[in-house]
N, CA, C and O atoms as a GROMACS GRO file, in nm:
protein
  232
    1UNK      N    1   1.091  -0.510   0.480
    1UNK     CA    2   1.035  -0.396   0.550
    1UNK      C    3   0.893  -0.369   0.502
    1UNK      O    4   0.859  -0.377   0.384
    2UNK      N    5   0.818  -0.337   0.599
    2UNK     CA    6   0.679  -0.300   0.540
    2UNK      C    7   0.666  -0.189   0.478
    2UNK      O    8   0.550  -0.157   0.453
    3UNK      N    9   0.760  -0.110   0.441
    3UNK     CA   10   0.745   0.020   0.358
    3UNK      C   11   0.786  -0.028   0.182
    3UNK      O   12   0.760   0.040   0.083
    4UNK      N   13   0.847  -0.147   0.184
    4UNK     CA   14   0.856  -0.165   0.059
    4UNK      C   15   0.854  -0.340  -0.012
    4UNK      O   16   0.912  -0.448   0.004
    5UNK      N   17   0.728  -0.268  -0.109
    5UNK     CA   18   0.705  -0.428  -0.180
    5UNK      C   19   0.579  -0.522  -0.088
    5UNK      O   20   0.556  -0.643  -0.093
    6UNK      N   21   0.532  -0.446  -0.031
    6UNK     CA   22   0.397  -0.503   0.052
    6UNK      C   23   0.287  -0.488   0.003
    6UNK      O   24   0.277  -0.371  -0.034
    7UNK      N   25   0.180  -0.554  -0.022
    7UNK     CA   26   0.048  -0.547  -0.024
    7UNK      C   27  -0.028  -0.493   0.076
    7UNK      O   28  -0.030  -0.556   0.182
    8UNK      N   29  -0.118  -0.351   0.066
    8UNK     CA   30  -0.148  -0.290   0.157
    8UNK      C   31  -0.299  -0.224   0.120
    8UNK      O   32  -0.285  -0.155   0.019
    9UNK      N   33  -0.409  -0.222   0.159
    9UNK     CA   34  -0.540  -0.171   0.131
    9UNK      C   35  -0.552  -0.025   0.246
    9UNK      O   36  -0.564  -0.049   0.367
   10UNK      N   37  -0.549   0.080   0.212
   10UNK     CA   38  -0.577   0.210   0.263
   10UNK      C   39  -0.704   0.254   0.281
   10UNK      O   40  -0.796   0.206   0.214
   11UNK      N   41  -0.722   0.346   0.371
   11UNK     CA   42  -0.882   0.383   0.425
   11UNK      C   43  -0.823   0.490   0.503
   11UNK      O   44  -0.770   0.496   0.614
   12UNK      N   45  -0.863   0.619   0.358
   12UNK     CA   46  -0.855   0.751   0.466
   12UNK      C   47  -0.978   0.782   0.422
   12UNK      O   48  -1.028   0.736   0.320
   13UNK      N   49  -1.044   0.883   0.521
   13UNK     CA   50  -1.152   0.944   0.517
   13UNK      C   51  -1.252   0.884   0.441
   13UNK      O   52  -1.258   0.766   0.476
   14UNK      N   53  -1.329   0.906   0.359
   14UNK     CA   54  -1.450   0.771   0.330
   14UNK      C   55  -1.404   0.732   0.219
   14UNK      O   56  -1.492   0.743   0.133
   15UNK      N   57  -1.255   0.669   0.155
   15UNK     CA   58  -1.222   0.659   0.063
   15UNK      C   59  -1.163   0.511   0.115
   15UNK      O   60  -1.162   0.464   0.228
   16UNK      N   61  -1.117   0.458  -0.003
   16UNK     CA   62  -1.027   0.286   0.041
   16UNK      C   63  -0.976   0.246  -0.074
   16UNK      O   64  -1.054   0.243  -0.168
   17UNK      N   65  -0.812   0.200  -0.100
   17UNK     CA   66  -0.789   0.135  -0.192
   17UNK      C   67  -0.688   0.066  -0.190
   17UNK      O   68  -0.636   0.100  -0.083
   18UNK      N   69  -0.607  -0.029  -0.248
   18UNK     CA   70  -0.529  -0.131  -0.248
   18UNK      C   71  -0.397  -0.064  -0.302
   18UNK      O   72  -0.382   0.050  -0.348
   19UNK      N   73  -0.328  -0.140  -0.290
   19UNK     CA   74  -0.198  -0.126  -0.378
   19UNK      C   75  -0.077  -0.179  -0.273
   19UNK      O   76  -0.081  -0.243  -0.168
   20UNK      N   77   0.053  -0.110  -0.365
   20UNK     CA   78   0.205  -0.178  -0.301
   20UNK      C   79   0.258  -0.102  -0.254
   20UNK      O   80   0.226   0.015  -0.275
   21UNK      N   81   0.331  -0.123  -0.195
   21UNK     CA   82   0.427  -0.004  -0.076
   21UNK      C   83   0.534   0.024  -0.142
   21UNK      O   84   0.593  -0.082  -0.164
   22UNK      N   85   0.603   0.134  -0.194
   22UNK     CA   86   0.722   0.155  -0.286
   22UNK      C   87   0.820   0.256  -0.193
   22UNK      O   88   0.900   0.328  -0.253
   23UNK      N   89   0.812   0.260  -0.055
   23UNK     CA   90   0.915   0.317   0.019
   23UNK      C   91   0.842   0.436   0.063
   23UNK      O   92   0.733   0.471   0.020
   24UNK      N   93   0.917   0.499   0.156
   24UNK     CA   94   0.896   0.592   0.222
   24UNK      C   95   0.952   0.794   0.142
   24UNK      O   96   1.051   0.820   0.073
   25UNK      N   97   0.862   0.874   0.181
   25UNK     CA   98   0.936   1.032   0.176
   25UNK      C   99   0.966   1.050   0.240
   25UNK      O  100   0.923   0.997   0.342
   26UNK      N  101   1.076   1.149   0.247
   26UNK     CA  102   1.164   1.214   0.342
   26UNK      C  103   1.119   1.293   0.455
   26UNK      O  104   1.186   1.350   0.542
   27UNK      N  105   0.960   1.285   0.434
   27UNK     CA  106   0.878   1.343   0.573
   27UNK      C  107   0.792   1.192   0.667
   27UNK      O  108   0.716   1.185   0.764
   28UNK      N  109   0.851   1.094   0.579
   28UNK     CA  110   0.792   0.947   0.668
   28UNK      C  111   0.668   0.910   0.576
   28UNK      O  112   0.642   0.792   0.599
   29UNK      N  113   0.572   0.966   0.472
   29UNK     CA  114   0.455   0.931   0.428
   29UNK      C  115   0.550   0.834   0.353
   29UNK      O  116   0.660   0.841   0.298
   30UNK      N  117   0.414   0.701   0.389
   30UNK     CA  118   0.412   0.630   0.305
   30UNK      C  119   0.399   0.625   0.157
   30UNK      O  120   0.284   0.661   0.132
   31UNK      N  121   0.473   0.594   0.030
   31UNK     CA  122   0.444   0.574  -0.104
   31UNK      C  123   0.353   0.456  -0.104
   31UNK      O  124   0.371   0.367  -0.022
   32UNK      N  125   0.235   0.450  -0.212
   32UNK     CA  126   0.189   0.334  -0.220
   32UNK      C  127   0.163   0.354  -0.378
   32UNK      O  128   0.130   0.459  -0.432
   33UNK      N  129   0.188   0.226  -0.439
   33UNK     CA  130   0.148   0.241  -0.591
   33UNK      C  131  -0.027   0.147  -0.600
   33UNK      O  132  -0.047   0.038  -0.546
   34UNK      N  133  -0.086   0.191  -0.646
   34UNK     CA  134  -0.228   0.154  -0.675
   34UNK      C  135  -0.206   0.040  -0.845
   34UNK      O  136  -0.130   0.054  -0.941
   35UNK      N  137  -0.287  -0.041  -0.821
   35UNK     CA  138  -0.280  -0.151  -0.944
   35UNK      C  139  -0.318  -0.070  -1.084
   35UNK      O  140  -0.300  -0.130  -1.190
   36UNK      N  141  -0.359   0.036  -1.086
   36UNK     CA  142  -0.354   0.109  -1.206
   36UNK      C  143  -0.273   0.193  -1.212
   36UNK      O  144  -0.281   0.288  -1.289
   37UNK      N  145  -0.159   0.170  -1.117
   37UNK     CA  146   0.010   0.258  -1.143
   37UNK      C  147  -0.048   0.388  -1.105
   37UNK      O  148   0.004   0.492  -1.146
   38UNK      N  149  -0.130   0.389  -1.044
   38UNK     CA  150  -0.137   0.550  -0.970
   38UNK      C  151  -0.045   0.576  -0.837
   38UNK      O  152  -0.078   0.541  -0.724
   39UNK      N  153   0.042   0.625  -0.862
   39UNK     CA  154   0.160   0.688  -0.723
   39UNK      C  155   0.032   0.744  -0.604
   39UNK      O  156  -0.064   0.813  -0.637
   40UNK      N  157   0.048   0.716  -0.521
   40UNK     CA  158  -0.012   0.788  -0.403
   40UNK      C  159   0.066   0.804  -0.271
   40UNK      O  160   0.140   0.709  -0.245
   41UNK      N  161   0.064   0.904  -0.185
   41UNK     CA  162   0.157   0.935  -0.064
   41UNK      C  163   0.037   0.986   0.001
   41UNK      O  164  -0.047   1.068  -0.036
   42UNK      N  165   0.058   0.890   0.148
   42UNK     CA  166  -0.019   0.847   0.217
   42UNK      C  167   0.045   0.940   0.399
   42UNK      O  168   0.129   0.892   0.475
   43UNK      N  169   0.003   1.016   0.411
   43UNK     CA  170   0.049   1.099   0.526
   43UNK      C  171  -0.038   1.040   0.670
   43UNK      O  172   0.019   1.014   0.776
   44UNK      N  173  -0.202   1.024   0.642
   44UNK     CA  174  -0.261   0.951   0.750
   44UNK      C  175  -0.371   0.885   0.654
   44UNK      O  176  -0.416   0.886   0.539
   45UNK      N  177  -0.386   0.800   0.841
   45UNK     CA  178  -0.484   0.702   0.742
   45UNK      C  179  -0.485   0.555   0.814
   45UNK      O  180  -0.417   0.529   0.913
   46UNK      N  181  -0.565   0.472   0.754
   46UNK     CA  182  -0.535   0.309   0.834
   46UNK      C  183  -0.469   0.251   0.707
   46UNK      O  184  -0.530   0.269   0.601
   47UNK      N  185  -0.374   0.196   0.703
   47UNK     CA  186  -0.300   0.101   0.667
   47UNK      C  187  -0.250  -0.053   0.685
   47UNK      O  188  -0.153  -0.098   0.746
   48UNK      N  189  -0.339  -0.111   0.619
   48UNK     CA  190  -0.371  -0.253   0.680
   48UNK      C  191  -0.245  -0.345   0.566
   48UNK      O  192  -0.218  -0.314   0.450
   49UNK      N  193  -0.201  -0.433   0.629
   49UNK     CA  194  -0.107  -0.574   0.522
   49UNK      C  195  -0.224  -0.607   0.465
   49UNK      O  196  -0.333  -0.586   0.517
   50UNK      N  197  -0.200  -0.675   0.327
   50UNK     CA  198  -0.316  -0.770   0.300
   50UNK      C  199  -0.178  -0.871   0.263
   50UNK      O  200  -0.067  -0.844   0.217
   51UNK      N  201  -0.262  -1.036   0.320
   51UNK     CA  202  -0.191  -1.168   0.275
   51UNK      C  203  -0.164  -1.176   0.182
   51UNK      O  204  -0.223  -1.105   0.100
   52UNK      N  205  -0.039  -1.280   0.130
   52UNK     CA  206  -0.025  -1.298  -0.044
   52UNK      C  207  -0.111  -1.447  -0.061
   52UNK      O  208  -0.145  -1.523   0.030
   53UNK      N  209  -0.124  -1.455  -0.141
   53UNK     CA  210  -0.263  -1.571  -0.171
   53UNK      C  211  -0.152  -1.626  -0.285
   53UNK      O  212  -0.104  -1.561  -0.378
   54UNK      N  213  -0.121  -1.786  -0.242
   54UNK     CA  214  -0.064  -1.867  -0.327
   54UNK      C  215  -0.186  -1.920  -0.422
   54UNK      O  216  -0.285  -1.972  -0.370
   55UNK      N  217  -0.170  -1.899  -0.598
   55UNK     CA  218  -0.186  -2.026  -0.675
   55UNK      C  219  -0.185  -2.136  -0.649
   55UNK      O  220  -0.113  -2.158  -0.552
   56UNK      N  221  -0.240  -2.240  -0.699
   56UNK     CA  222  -0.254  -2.396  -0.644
   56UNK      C  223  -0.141  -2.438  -0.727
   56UNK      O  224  -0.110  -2.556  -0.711
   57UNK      N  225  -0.062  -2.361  -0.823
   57UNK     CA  226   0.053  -2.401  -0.956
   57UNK      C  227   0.200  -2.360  -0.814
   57UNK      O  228   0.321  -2.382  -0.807
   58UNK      N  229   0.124  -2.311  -0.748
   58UNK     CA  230   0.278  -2.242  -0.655
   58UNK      C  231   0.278  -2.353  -0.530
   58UNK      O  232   0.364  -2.347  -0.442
   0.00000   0.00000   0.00000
C-alpha cells in the first residue's frame, strides 16, 4: 500500500522533503517519517513516490 513503507518527497507550501510513509491517522493524513526520524502528518500537499535505486551489489 502506498501509505506504508514507501519512499515519498513532499511539497507543501514553499517547503519540500523526503521521507517514508508509516501509515495513515484516523482522519486519513498521511504519516511520513523524515530520514532524521522526524514524525510528520501530512493533511495537504503534493505527494510524489520516489523510485528505489538498486546497488550494483543487489
Amino acid at each position: 500500500s502506498f501509505a506504508h513503507d514507501r519512499r515519498v518527497r513532499v511539497a507543501l507550501g514553499g517547503e519540500t522533503f523526503e521521507g517514508v510513509t508509516r501509515g495513515l491517522e484516523p482522519d486519513g493524513a498521511l504519516r511520513v517519517e523524515t530520514h532524521d526520524g522526524q514524525k510528520r502528518i501530512v493533511r495537504a500537499g503534493d505527494v510524489t513516490a520516489l523510485r528505489e535505486v538498486l546497488s550494483a551489489e543487489d
